[in-house]
Backbone bond lengths (Angstrom), bond angles and torsions (degrees), N, CA, C in turn:
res aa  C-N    CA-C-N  psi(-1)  N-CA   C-N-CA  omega(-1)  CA-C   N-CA-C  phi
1 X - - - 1.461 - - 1.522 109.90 -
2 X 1.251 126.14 126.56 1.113 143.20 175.88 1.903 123.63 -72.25
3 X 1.083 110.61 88.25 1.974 116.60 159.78 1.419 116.24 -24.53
4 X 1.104 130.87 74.57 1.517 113.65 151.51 1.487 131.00 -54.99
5 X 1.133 103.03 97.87 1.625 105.59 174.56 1.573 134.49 -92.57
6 X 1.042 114.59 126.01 1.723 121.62 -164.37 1.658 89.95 -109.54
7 X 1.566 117.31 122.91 1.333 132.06 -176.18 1.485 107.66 -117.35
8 X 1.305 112.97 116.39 1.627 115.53 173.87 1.439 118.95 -121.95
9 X 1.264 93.57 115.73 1.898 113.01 -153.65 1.110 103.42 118.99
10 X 1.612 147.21 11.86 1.239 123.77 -158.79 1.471 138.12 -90.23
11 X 1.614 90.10 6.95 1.718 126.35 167.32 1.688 111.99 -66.99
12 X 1.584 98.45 -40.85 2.034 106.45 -171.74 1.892 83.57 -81.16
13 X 2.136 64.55 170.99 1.733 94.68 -172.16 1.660 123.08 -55.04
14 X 1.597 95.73 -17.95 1.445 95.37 177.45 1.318 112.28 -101.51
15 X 1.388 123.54 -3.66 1.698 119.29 -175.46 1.913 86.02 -73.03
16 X 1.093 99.13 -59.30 1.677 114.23 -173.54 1.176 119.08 -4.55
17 X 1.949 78.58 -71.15 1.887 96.58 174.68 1.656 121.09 -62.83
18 X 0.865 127.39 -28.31 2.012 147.37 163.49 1.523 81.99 -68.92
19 X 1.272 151.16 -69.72 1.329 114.57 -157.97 1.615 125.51 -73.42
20 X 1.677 113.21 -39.63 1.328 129.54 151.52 1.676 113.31 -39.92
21 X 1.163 133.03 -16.65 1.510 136.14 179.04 1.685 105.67 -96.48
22 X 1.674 112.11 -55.49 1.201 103.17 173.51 1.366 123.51 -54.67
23 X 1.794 106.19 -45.13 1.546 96.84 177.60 1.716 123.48 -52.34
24 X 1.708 117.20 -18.78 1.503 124.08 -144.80 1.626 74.54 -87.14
25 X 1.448 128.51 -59.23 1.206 130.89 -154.12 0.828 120.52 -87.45
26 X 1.465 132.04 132.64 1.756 158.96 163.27 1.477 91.08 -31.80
27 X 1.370 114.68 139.25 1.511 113.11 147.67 1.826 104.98 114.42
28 X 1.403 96.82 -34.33 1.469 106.99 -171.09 1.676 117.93 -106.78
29 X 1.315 113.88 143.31 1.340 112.72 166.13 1.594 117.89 -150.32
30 X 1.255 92.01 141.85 1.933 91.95 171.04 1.599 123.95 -53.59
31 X 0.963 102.82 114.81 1.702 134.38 168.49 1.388 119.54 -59.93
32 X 1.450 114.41 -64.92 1.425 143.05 -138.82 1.480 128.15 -168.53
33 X 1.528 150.02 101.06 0.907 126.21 -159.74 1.918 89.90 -123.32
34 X 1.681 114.37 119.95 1.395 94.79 175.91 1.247 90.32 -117.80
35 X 1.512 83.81 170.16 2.023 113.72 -178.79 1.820 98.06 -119.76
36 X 1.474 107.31 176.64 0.941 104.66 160.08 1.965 152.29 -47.05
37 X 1.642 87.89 -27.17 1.588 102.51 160.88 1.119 124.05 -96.90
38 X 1.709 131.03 12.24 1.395 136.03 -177.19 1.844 99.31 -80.13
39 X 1.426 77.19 149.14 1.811 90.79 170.55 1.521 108.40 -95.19
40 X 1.251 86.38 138.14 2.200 97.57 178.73 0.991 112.25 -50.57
41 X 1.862 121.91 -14.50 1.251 87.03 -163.81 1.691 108.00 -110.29
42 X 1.604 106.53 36.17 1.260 115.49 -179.84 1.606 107.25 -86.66
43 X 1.580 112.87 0.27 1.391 124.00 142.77 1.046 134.99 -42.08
44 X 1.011 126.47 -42.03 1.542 137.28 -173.70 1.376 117.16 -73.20
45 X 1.740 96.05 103.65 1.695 93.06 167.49 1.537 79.75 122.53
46 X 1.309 126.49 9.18 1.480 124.08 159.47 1.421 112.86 -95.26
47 X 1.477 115.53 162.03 1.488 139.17 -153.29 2.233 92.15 -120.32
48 X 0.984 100.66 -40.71 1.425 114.66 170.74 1.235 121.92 -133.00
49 X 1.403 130.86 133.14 1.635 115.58 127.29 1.214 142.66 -134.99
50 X 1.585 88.91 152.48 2.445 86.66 -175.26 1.350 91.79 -116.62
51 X 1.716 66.67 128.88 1.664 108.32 169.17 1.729 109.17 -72.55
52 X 1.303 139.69 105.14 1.123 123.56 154.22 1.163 106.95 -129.55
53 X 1.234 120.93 60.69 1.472 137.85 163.63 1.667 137.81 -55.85
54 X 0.887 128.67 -126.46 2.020 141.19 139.62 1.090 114.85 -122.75
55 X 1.590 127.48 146.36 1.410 141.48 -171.08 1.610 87.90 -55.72
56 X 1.239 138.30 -33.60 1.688 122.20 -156.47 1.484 75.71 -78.71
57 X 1.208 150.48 -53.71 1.377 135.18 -145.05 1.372 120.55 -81.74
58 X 1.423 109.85 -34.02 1.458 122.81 -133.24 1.354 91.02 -68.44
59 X 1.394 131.29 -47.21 1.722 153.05 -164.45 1.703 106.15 -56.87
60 X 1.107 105.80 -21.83 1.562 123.23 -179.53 1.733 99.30 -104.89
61 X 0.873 152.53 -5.80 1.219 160.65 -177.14 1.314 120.43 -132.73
62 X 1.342 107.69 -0.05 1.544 109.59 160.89 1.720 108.68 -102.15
63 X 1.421 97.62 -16.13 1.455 90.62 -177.72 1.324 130.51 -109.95
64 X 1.549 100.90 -3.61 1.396 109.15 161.93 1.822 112.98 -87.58
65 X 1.477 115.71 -6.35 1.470 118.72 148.87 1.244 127.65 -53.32
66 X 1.360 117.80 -56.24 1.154 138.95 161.52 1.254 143.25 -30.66
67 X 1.750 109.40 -63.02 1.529 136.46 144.43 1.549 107.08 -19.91
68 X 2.104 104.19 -70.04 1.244 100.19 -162.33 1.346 115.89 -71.97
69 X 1.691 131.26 -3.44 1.210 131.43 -160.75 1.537 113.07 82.66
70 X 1.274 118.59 5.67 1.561 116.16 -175.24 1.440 114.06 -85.26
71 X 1.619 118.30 129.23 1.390 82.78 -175.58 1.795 111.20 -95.42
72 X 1.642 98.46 175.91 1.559 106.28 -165.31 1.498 98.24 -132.89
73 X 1.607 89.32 143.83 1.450 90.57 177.75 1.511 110.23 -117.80
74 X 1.192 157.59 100.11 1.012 163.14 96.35 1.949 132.93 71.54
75 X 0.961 134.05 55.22 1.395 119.86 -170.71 1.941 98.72 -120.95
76 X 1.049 124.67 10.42 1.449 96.10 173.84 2.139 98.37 -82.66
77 X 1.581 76.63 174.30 1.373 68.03 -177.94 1.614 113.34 -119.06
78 X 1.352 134.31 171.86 1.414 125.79 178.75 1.262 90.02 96.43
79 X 1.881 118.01 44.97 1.729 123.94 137.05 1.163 103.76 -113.88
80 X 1.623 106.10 124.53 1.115 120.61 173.40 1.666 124.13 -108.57
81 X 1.382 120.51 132.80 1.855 94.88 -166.70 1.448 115.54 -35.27
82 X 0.935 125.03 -38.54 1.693 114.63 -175.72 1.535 109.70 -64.25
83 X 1.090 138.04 -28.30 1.477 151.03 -179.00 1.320 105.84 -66.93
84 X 1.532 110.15 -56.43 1.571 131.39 -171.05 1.462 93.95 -53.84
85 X 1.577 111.45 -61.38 1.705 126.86 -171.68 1.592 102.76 -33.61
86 X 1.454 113.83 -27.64 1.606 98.46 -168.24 1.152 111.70 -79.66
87 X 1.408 126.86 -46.95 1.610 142.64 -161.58 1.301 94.72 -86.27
88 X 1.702 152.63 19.05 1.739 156.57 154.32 1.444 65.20 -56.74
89 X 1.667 128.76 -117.05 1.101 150.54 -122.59 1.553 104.74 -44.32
90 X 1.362 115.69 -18.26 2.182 104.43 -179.75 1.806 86.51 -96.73
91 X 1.450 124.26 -25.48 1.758 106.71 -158.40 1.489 90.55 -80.45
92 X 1.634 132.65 -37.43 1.341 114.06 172.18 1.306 133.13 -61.77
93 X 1.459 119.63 -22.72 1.512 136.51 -173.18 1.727 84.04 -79.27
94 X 1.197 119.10 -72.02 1.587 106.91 -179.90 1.277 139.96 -42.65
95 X 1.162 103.65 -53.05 1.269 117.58 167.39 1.733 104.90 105.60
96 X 1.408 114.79 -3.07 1.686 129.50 -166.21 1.384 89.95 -96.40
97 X 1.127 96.24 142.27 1.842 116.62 -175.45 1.978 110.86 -71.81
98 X 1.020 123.32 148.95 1.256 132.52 145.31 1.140 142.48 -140.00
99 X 1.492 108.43 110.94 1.724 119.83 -163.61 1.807 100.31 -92.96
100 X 1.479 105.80 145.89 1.806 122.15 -163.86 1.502 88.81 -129.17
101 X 1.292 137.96 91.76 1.507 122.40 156.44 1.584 100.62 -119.05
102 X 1.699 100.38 123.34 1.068 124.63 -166.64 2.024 102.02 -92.34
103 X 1.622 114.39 13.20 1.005 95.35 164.57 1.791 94.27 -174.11
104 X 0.796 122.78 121.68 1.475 123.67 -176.74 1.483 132.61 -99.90
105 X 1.498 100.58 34.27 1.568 115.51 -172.99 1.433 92.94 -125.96
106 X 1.855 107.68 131.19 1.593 117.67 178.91 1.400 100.28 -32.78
107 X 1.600 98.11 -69.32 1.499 113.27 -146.02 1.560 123.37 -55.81
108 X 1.984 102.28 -14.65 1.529 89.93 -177.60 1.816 101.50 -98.48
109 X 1.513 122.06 -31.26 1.282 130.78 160.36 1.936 100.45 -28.25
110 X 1.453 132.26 -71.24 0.870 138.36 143.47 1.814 110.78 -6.28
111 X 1.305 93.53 -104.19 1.674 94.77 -174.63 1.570 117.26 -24.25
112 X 1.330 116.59 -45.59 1.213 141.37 -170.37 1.811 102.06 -48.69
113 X 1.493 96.81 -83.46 1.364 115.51 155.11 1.695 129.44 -4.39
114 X 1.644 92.24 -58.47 1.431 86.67 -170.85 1.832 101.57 -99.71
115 X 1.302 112.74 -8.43 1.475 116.20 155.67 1.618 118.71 -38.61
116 X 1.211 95.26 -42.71 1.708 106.99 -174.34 1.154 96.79 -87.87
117 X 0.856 167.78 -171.35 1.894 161.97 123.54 1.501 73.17 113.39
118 X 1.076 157.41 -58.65 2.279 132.03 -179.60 0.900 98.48 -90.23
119 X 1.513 143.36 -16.26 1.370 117.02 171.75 1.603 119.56 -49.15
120 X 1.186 126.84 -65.15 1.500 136.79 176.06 2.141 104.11 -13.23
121 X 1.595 86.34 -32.19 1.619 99.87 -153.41 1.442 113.88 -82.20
122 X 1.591 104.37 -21.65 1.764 118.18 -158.09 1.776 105.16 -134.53
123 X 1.346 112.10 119.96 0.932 111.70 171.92 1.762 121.36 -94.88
124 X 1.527 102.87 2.34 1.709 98.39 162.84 1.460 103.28 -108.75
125 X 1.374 120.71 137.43 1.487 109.61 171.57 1.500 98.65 -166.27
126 X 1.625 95.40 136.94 1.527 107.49 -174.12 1.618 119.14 -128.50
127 X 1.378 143.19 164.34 1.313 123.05 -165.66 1.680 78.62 -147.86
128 X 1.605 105.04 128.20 1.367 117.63 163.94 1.576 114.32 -108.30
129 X 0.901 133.16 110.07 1.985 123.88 -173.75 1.770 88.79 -113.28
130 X 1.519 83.52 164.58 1.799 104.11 -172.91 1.220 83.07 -151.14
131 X 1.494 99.07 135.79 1.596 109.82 171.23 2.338 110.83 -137.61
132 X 1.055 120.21 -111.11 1.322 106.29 177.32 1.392 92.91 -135.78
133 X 1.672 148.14 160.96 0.937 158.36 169.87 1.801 128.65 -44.06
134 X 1.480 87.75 -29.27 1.431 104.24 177.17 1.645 117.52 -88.01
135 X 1.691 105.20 -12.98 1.504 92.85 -169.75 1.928 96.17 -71.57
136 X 1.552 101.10 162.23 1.642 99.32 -164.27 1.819 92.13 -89.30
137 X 1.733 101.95 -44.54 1.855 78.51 -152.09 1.683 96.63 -93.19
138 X 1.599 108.87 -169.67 1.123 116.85 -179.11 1.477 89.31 -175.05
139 X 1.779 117.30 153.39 1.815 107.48 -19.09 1.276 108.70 -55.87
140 X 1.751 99.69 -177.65 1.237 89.91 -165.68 2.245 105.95 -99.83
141 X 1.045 98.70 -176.44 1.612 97.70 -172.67 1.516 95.94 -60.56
142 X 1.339 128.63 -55.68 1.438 119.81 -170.62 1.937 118.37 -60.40
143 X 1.365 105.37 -27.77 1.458 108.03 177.54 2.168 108.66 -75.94
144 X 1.220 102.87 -19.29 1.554 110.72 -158.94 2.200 75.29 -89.47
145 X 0.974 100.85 -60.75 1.982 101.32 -176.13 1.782 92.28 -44.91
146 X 1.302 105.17 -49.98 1.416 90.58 -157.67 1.560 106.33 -69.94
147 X 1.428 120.78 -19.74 1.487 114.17 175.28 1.476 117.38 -67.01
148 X 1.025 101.96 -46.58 1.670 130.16 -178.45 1.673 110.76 -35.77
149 X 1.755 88.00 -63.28 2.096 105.70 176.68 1.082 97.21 -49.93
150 X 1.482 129.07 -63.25 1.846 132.99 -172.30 1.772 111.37 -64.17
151 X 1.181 114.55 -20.04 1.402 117.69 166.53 1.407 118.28 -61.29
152 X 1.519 107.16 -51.71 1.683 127.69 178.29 1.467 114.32 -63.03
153 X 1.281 109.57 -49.88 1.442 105.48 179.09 1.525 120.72 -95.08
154 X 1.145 106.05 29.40 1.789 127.46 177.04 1.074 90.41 -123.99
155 X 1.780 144.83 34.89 1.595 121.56 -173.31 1.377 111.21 -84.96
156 X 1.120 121.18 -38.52 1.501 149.81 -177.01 1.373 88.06 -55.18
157 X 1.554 136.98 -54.07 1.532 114.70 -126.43 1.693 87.27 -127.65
158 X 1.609 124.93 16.67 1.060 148.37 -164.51 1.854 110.32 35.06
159 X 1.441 101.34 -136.53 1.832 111.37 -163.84 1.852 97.55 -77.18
160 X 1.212 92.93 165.62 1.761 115.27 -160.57 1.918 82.71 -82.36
161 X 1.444 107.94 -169.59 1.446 120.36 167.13 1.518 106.87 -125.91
162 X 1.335 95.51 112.22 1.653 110.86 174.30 1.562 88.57 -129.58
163 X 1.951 93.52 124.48 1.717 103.86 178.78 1.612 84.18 -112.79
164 X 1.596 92.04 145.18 1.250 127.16 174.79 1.360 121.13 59.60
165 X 1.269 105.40 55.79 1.613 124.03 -173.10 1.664 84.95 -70.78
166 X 0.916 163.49 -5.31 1.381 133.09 -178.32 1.309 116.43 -107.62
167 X 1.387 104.39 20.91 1.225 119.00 171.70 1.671 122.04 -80.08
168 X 1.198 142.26 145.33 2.060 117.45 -173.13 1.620 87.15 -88.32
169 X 0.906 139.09 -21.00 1.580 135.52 -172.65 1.351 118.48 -77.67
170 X 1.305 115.21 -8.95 1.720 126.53 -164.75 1.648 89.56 -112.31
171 X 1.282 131.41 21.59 1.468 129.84 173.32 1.481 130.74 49.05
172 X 0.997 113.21 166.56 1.809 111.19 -163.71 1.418 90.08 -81.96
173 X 1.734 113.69 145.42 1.544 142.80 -171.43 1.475 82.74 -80.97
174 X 1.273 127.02 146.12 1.784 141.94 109.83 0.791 127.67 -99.90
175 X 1.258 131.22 125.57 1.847 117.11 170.90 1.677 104.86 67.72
176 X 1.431 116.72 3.26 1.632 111.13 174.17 1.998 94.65 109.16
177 X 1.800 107.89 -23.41 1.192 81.81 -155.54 1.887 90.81 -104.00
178 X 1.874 85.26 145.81 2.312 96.01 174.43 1.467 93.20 -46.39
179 X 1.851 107.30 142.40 1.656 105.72 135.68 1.825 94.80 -127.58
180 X 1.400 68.53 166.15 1.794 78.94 178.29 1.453 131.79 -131.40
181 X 1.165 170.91 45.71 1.303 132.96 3.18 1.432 89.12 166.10
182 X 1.870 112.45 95.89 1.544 116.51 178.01 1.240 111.93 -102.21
183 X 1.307 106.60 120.16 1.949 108.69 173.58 1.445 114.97 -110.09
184 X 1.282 125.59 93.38 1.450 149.42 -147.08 1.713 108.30 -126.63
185 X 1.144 103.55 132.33 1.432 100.54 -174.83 2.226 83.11 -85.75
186 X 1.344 96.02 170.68 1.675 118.25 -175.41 1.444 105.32 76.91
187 X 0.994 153.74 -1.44 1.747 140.03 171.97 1.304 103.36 -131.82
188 X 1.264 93.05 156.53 1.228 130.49 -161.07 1.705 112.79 -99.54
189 X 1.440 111.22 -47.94 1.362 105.40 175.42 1.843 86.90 179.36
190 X 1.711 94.62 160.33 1.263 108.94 -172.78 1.582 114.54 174.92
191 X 1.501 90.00 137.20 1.936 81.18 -161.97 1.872 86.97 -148.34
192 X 1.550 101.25 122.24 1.468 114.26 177.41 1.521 95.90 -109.63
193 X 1.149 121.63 147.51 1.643 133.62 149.92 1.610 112.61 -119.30
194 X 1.112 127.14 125.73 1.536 128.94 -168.17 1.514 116.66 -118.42
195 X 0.990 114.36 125.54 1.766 98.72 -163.10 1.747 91.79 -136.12
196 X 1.650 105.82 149.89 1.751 100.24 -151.82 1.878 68.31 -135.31
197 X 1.522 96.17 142.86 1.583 112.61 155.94 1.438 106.28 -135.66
198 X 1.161 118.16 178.13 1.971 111.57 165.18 1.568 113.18 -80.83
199 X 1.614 85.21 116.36 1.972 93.36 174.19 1.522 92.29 116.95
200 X 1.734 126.98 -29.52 1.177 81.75 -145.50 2.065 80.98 -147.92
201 X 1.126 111.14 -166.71 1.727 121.32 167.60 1.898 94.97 -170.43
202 X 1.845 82.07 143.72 1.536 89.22 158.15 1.446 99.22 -122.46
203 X 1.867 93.22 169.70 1.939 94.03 178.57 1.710 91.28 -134.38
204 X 0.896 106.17 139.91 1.700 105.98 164.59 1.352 103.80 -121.15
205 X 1.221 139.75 123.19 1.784 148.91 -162.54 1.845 91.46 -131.97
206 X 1.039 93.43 164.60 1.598 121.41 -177.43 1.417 101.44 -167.41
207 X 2.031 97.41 125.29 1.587 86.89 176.04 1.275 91.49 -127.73
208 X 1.601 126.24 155.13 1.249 124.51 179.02 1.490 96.09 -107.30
209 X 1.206 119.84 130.75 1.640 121.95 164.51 1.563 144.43 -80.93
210 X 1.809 93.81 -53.77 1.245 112.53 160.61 1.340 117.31 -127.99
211 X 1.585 116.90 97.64 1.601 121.71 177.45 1.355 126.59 -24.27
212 X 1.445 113.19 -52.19 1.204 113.52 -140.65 1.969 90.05 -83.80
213 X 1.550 122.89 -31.33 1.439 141.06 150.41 1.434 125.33 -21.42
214 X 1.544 99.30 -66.32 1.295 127.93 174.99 1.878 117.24 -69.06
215 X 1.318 115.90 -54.58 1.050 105.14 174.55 1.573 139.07 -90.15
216 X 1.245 110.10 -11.22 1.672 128.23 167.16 1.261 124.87 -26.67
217 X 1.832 118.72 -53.04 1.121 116.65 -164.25 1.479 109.18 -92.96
218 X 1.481 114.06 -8.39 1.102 144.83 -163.58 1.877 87.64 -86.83
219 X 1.213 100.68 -61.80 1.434 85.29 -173.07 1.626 118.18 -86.30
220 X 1.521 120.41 -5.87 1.944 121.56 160.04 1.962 86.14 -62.67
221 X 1.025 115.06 -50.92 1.543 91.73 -149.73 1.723 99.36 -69.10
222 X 1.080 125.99 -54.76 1.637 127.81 167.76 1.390 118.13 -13.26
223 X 1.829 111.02 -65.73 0.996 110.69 174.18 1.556 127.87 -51.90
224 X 1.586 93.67 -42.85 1.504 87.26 -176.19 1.837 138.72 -80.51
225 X 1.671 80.22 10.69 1.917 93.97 -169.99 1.965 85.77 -98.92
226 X 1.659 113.71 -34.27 1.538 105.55 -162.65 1.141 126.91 -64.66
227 X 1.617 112.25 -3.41 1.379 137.05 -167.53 1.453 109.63 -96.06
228 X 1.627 110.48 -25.71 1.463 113.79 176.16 1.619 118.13 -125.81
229 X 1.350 94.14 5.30 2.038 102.82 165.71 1.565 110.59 -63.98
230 X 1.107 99.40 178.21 1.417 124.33 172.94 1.557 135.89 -159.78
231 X 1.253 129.38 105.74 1.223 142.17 -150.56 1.361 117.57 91.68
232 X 1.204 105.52 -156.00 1.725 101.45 171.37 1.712 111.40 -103.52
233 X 1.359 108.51 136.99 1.369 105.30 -178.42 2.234 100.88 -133.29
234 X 1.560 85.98 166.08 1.555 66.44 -147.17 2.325 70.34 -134.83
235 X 1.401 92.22 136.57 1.536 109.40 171.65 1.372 92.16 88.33
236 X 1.880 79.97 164.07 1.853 96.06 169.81 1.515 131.29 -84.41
237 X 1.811 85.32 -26.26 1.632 100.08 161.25 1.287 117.58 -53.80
238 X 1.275 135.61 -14.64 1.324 126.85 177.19 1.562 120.84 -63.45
239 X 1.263 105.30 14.06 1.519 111.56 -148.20 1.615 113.00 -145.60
240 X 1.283 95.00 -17.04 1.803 103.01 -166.91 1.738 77.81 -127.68
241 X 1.471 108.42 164.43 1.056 129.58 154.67 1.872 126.63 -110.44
242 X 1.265 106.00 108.06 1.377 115.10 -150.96 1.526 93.61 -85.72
243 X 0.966 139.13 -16.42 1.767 153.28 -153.39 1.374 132.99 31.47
244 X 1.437 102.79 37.46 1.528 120.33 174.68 1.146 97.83 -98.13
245 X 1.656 99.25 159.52 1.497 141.77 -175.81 1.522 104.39 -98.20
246 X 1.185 125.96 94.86 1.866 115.17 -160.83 1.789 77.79 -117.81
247 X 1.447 88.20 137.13 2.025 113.44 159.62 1.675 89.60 91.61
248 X 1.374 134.87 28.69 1.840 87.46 -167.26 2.147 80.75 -138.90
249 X 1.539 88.19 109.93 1.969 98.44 -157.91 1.794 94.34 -71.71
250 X 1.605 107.43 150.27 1.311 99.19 176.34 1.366 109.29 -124.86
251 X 0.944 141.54 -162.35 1.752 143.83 135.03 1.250 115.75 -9.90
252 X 1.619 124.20 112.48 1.128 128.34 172.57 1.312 114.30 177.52
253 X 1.266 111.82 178.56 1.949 124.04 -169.99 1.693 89.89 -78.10
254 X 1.006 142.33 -26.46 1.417 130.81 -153.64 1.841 109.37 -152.56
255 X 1.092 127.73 43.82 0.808 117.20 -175.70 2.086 115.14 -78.74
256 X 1.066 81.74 119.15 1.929 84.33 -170.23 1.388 101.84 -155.86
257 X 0.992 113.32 79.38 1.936 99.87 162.47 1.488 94.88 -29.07
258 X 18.231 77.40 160.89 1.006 42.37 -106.73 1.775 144.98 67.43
259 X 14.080 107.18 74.72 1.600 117.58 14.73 1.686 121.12 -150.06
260 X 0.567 94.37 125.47 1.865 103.03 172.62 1.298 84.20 -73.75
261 X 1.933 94.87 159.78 1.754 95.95 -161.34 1.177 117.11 -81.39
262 X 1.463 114.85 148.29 1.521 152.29 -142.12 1.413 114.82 93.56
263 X 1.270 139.47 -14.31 1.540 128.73 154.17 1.290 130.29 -95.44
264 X 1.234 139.68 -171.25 1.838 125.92 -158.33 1.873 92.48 -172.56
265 X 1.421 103.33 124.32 1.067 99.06 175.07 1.808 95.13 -114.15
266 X 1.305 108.74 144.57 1.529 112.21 170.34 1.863 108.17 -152.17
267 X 1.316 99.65 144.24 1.467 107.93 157.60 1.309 125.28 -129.35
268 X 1.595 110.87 140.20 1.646 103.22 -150.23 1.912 82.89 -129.35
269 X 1.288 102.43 176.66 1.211 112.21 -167.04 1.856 96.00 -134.85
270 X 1.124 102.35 147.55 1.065 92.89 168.42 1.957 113.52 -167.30
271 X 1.484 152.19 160.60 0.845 136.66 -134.46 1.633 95.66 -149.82
């Protein structure tokens, strides 16, 4: 049986890569390709659709998915759980699935992951991301997930310590924790989390190199879970089993409670 897929954004760098994937894979075919002047309802009569639109759009294109019962899978970025919180109430009335992965490369899902699993451990912790000059919002969806995971598994030990948040230079709060948000022409993608105890700091970084490398398999596997989810589900981890122990604090000086190849996950230590 054949996937009809309806792609909105499928002009940007990430529809591209979603169309180069559908073409690679058995099973799937183009439906629909919208741009910014397409009508929603060139949806209709799709089996899927990904949204990789703009945050002004995406909220309007998740819900005319919805309406029709189609399900949608999710990659613009600038959903934040509170955003997500609104559109629960149309995916239960529907009953049509909606998947949110705010980043579709193993290695930063990964990074992400083990971000949460030291959070429990560090009560200073900061997230710097770099992305390319042109992306519009900030932070970006993968730094706001990655605050979020370290939010959750800090529940017990509540908000991080960021002094002088009312400063514009000390970066926008999530979940309590700074990000800080470089838009640089030459890179491609890049995501630091920095976590400070006495004596010591860890960094866990993820750099993505070549997108279209990095995010591919990320987006065959997406597609193929959004077709058989149910409700709203949110990350790629929802889908892989990463085999960490996230939230559960152990022995330590500080215990205190958002890549497939071309990305690199590493954590370095340093003093």
């Amino acid at each position: 049986m054949t996937t009809r897929v309806a792609i909105v954004g499928a002009s940007g760098k990430l529809g591209t890569i979603v169309r180069a994937v559908i073409a690679a894979e058995p099973g799937y075919e183009e439906h629909a390709l919208l741009g910014s002047r397409s009508a929603l309802s060139e949806l209709d009569g799709a089996d899927l659709v990904v949204d990789v639109s703009t945050p002004a759009s995406s909220v309007d294109v998740v819900r005319a998915a919805v309406e029709r019962g189609i399900p949608i899978l999710v990659g613009t970025s600038g959903w934040s759980a509170e955003r997500i919180a609104l559109v629960r109430p149309l995916v239960a009335a529907s009953g049509s699935p909606a998947v949110f992965i705010p980043n579709f490369s193993l290695g930063s899902v990964i990074g992400s992951a083990l971000a949460a699993a030291a959070a429990p451990f560090f009560s200073s912790i900061e997230i710097v991301e770099t992305h390319p000059n042109t992306k519009i919002d900030s932070p970006s969806g993968t730094a706001v997930r990655t605050a979020e995971l370290m939010a959750d598994a800090r529940s017990e030990a509540g908000p991080v310590e960021a002094p002088h948040g009312d400063q514009r230079a000390r970066g926008q709060q999530v979940a309590s924790i700074p990000i800080h948000s470089l838009r640089l022409q030459g890179v491609a993608a890049r995501q630091q989390v920095v976590f400070g105890a006495p004596g010591e700091t860890l960094t866990i970084a993820h750099d993505t190199t070549t997108p279209a490398a990095a995010y591919a398999p990320g987006i065959s596997l997406a597609m193929r879970e959004t077709v058989r989810a149910s409700g709203v589900v949110v990350g790629l981890d929802s889908f892989i089993d990463i085999g960490l122990r996230v939230g559960a604090p152990g022995p330590g000086p500080d215990i205190d409670d958002g890549a497939a190849p071309g990305g690199q996950a590493s954590g370095t230590f340093s003093a």
